[in-house]
C-alpha positions in Angstrom: -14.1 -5.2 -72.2 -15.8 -1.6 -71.6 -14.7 1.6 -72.1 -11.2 2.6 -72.3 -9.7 4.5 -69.2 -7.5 7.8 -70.4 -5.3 7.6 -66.8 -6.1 5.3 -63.5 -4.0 4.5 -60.5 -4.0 1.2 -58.7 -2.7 0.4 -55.5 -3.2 -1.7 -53.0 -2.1 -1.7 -49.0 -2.2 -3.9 -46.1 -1.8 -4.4 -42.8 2.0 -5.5 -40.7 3.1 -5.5 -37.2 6.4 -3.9 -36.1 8.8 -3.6 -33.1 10.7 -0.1 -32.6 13.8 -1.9 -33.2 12.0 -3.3 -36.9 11.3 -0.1 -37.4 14.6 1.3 -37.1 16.2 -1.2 -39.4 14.1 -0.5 -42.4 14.4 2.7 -42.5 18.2 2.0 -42.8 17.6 0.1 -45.7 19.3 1.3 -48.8 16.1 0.4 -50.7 13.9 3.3 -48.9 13.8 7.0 -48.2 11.8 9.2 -45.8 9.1 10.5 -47.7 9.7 14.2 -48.1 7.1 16.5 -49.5 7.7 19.8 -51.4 7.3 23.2 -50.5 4.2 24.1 -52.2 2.6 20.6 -51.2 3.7 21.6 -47.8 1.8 25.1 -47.7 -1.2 23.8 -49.2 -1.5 21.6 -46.0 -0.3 23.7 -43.1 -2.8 25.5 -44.7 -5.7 23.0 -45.2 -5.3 20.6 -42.2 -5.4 20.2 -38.5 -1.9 20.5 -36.5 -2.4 17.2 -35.4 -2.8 15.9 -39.1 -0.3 17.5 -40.9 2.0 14.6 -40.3 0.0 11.9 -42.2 0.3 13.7 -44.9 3.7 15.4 -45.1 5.7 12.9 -42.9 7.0 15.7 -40.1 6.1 14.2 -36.9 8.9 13.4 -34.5 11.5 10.2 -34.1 9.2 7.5 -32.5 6.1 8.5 -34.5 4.3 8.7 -38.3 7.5 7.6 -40.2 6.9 7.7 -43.9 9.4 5.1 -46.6 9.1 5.3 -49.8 11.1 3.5 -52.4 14.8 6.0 -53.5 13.6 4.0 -57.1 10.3 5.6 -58.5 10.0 2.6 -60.0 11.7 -0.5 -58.4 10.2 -3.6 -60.3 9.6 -3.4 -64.1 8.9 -6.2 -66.6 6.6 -8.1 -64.5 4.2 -10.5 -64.8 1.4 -13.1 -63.5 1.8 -17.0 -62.9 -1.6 -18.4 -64.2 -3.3 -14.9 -64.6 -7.3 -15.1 -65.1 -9.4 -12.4 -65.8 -12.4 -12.7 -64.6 -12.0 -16.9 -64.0 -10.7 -17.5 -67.4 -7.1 -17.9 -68.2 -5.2 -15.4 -69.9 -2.0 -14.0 -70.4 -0.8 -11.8 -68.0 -0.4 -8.2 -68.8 3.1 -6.7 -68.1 3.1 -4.2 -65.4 5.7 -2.3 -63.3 5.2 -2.4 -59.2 6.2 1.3 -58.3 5.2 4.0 -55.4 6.4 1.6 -52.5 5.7 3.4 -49.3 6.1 1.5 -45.6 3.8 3.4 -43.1 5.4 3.4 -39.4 2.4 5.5 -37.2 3.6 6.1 -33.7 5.5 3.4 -32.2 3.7 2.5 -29.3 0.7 0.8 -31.2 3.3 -1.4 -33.3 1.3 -1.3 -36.9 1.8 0.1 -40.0 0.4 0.2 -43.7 2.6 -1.0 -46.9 1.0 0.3 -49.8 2.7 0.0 -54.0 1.4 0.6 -57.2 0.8 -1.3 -60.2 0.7 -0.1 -63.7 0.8 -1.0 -67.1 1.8 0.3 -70.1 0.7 -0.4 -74.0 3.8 -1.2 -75.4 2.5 0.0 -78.9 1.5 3.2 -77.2 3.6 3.2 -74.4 0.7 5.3 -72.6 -1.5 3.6 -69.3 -4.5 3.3 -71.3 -6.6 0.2 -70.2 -9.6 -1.1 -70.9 -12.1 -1.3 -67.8 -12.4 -5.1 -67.5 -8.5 -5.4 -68.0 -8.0 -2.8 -64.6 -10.9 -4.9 -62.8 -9.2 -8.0 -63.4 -6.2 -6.9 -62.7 -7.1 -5.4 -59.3 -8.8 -8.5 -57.9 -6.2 -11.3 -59.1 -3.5 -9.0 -57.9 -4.8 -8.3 -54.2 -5.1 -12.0 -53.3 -2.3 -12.9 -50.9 -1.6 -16.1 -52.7 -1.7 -15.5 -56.1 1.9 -16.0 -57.8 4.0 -13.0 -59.4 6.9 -12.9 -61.7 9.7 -10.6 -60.9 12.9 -11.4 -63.7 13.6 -14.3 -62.8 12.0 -14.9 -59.1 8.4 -16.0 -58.8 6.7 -16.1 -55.8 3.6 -15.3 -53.8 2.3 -11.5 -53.6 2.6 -12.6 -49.7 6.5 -13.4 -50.5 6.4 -10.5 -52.5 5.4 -7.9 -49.3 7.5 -9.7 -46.5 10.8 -10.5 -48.8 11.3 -7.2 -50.9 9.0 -4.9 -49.1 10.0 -5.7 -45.4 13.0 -7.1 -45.8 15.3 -6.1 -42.7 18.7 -7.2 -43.8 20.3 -9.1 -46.5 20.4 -12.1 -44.1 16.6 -13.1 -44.7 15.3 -11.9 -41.4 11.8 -9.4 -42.6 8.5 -8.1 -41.3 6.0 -10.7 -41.2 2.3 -10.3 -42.2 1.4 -13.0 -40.8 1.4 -14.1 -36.7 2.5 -18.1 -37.8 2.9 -19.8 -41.0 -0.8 -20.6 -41.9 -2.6 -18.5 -39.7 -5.2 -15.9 -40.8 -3.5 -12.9 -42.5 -4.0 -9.6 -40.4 -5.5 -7.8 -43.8 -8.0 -10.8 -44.3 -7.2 -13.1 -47.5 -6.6 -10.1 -49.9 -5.3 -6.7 -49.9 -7.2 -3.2 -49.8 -7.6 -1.4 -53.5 -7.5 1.7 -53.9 -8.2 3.0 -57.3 -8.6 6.3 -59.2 -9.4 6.2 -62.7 -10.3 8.9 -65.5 -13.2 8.1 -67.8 -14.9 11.0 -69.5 -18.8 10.6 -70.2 -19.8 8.6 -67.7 -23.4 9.7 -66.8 -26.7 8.3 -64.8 -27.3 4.7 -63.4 -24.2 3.8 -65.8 -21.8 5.9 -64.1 -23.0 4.6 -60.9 -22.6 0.8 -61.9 -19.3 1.3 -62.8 -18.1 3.2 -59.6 -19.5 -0.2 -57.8 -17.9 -2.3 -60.2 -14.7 -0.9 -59.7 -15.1 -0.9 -56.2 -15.8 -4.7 -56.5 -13.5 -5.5 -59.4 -16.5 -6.8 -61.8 -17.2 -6.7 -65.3 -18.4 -3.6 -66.4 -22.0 -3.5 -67.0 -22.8 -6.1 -64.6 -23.5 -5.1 -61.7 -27.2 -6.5 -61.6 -27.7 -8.9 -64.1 -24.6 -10.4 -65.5 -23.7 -13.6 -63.7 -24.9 -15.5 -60.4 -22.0 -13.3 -58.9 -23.9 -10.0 -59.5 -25.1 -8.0 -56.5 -28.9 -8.3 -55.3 -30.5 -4.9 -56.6 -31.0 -4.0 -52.7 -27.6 -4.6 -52.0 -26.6 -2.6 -54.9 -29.0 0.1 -53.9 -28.2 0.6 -50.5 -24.3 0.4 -51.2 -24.1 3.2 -54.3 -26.7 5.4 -52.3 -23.7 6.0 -50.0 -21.6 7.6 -52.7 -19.9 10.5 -52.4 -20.4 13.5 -55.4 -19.0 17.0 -54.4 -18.6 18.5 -57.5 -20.0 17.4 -61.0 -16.6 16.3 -62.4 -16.1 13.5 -60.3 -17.9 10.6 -57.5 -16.0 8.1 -55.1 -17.2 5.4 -53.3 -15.5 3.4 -49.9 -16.6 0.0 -49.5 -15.1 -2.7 -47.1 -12.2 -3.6 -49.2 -11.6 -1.1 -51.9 -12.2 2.9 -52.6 -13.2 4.0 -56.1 -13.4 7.5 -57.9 -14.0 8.2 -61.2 -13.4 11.6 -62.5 -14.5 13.1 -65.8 -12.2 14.3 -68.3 -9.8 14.6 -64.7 -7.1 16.3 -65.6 -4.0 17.8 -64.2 -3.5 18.3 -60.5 -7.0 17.1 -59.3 -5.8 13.4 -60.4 -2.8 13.6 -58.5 -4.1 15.2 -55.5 -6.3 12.1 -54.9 -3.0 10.0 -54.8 -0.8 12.0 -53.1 -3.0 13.3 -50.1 -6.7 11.6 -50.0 -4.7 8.1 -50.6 -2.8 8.5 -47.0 -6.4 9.6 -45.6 -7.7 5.9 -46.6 -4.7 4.8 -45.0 -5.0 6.2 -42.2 -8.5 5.0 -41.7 -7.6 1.8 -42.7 -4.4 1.8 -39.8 -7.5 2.8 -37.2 -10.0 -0.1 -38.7 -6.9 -2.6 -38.5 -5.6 -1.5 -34.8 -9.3 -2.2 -33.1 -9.5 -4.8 -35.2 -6.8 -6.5 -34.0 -7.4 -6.2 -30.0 -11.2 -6.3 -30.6 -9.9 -10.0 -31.9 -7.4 -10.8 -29.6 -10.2 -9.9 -27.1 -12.9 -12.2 -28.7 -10.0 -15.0 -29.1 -7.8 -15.2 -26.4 -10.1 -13.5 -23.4 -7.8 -11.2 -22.8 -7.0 -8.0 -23.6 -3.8 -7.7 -25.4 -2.8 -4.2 -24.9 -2.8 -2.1 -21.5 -6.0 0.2 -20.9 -3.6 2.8 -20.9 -2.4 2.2 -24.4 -5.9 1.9 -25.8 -7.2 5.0 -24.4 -3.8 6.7 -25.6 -4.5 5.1 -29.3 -8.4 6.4 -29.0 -7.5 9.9 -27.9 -5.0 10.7 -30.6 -6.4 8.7 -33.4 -10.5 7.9 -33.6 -11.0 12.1 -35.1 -13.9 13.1 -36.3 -12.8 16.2 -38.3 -9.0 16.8 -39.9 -9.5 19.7 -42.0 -10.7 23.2 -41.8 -12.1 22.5 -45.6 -15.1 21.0 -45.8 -13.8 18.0 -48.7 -11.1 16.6 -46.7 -13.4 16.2 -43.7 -16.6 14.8 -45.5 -13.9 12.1 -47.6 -12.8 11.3 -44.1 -16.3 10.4 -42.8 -17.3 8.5 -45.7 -14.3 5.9 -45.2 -14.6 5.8 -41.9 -18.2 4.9 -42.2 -17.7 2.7 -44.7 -14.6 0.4 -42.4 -17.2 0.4 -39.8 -14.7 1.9 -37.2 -16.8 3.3 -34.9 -18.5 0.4 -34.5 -15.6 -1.9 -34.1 -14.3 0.8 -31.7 -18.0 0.6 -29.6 -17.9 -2.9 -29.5 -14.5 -2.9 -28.3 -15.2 -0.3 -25.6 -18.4 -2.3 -25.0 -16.5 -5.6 -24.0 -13.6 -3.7 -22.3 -17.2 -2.6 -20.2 -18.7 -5.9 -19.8 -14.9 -7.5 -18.4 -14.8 -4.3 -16.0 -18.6 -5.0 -14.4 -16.9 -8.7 -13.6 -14.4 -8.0 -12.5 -15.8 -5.7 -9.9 -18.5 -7.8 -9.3 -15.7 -11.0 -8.6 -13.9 -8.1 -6.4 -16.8 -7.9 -3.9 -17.4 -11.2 -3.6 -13.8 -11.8 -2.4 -14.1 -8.7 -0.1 -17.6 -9.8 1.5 -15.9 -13.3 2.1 -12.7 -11.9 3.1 -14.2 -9.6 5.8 -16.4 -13.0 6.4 -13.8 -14.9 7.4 -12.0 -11.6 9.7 -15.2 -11.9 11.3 -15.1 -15.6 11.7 -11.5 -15.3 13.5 -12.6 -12.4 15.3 -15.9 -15.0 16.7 -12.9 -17.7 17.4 -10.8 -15.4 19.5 -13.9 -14.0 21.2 -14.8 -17.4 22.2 -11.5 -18.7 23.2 -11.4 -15.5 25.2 -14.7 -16.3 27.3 -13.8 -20.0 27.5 -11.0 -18.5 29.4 -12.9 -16.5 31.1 -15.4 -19.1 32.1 -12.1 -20.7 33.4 -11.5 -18.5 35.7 -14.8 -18.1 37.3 -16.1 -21.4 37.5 -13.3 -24.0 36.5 -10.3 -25.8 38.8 -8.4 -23.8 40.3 -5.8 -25.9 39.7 -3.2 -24.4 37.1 -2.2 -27.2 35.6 -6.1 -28.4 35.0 -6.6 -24.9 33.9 -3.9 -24.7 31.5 -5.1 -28.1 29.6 -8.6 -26.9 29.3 -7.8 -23.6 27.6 -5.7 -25.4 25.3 -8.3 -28.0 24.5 -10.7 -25.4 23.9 -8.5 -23.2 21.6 -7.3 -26.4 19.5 -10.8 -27.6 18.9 -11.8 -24.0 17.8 -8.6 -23.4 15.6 -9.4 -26.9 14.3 -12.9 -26.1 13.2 -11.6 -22.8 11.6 -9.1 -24.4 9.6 -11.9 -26.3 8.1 -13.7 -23.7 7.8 -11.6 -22.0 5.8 -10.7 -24.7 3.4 -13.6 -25.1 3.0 -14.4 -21.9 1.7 -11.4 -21.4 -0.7 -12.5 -24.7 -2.6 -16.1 -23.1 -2.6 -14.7 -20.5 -4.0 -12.8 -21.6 -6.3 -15.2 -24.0 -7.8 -17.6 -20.6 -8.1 -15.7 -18.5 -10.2 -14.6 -21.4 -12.6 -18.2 -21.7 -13.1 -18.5 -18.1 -13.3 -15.6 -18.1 -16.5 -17.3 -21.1 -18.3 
């Protein structure tokens, strides 16, 4: 089971498109809210963070961009429960939890993506504090991001899938939501599960066993094993090159940002360091995840369709306001930032994008010459043509019959059978030339 965690927050986020006018509906909804933050949390940031920044955070950037919904109820779904829970593969009951902390992300309009993120807790009746045991959040965390594992909700049960498009994006009370999905049964844009993010406090963590459980929280396992515990533990290499990447500022706490999930475990982490991490560095992951999912998304289109989906003039407006480097004027903010974004791989989704955007350019140009070095060809060709029907008349008149009617009929006959063999010509060129650049595409 492992130890037991005083205080942990678990949430998860993925991945939606949106149209302005989707966008515009929701936030009608009586269900949500413009997130709105407080004065002092306001302060602290003007104070902390970039200009450009500061509406990520506290939700103050203008009509058609970062637009910020939370739920008007803190806690909007209580009393719920699995359909064939398993912890760890073996079948349990499911724990009872509350889904709470809904927020819909809308960045600016013009790239069409946001983040939906919620929360779940539990709470020991006996107790009625969020104590867990580490196995029992683990668990909890990986059946609970899989898109189509079933939830209980009163008396509704459906798919966490369901879950997202039919009481987190729901548009109207006709039915009609957000979908996470492009067509029934196609690949989900967030991949098969959802992205964790968890924040737990466990006092006395120290050494290789503090580091094992920062990666088995970041990989919802078993506590303890990380190396040798079942054929699904990591390779020691793996393990070593993964946990050598984790982040430790200060001596009370270490976090660590893998593909799916971010993890931080603070000692004895009390009071408004705990809540900091939820409430600011949480919309910092999000925000890296919204870059990561936007290049992710034309980079596949691109690889898919052979086509870029999205003007050039889009893509360069989405890279110059969003692929930062620095946010803060502190040094914590900026570093947390860099360690996510090195760990999502952006940058190199984002070369690799660039890169074939590159590649499609060269060929294009290259297919560009060719059709102005045979379209200046064939100028030339006509310009031969009229040249020669010009000295066949010529010729005419110097050495043929002086008859006009003679002359007339041999001009012609000349200028037919030259128009005549330039007509081939030319069709002949254009099925040249199109059977050369379908070669060239293949």
């Amino acid at each position: 089971m492992g130890p037991t965690i005083d205080d942990y927050k678990l949430q998860f986020c993925g991945m939606f498109s949106f149209t302005p006018k989707q966008r515009e509906q929701l936030a009608k909804r009586p269900f949500y809210k413009p997130y709105q933050a407080n004065v002092t949390t306001v302060n602290v940031i003007n104070q902390q963070y970039y200009p450009a920044f500061r509406p990520v955070i506290i939700n103050t950037s203008k009509a058609s961009g970062h637009l910020e919904l939370v739920s008007v109820n803190p806690v909007p779904f209580a009393n719920c429960e699995f359909v064939n829970y398993k912890r760890h593969r073996l079948a349990i009951a499911s724990p009872n939890f509350c889904l709470q902390n809904i927020s819909v992300t809308f960045y600016d309009e013009r790239f069409g993506i946001g983040i939906y993120s919620f929360e779940i807790k539990c709470l020991n009746p006996a107790t009625n504090q969020s104590t867990l045991f580490f196995d029992e959040l683990t668990a909890l965390a990986f059946f609970a991001r899989d898109f189509n594992n079933s939830i209980q909700i009163g008396s509704e049960t459906m798919t966490m899938l369901q879950f997202i498009e039919k009481k987190l994006l729901q548009l109207d009370d006709k039915g009609n939501t957000i979908k996470i999905t492009d067509t029934p049964g196609d690949p989900h844009f967030s991949g098969p599960k959802m992205k964790t993010w968890i924040a737990i406090d466990l006092p006395g963590m120290t050494g290789d066993v503090y580091k094992q459980a920062l990666y088995e929280l970041g990989t919802c396992g078993e506590f303890g094993k990380a190396l040798n515990g079942s054929v699904f533990s990591s390779s020691k290499a793996y393990f070593e090159e993964k946990t050598a990447e984790q982040l430790s500022v200060f001596s009370n706490w270490t976090a660590l940002c893998l593909w799916d999930s971010f993890s931080m475990i603070g000692d004895d982490y009390k009071g408004n360091g705990f809540e900091v991490w939820n409430d600011t560095y949480f919309k910092v992951y999000k925000y890296n995840l919204y870059q990561k999912f936007y290049l992710f998304k034309i980079n596949s289109d691109l690889s898919t369709n052979g086509r870029l989906g999205v003007t050039r003039r889009e893509l360069l407006n989405f890279i110059t306001k969003y692929d930062q480097e620095v946010i803060s004027y502190n040094f914590l903010p900026n570093l947390l930032f860099q360690h996510m974004k090195k760990a999502l791989a952006s940058k190199a989704e984002s070369d690799a994008l660039l890169a074939k955007i590159e590649s499609r350019n060269t060929l294009l140009q290259e297919h560009s010459a060719v059709f102005l070095n045979w379209f200046l060809g064939i100028i030339a060709f006509l310009s031969l043509v009229s040249i020669v029907g010009d000295a066949s008349d010529l010729y005419d008149k110097l050495y043929g019959v002086d008859h006009p009617d003679v002359k007339i009929v041999a001009s012609n006959t000349w200028m037919t059978l030259f128009g005549l063999v330039a007509a081939i010509g030319i069709l002949l060129f254009i099925y040249w030339l199109k059977r050369y650049l379908q070669r060239q595409h293949k």
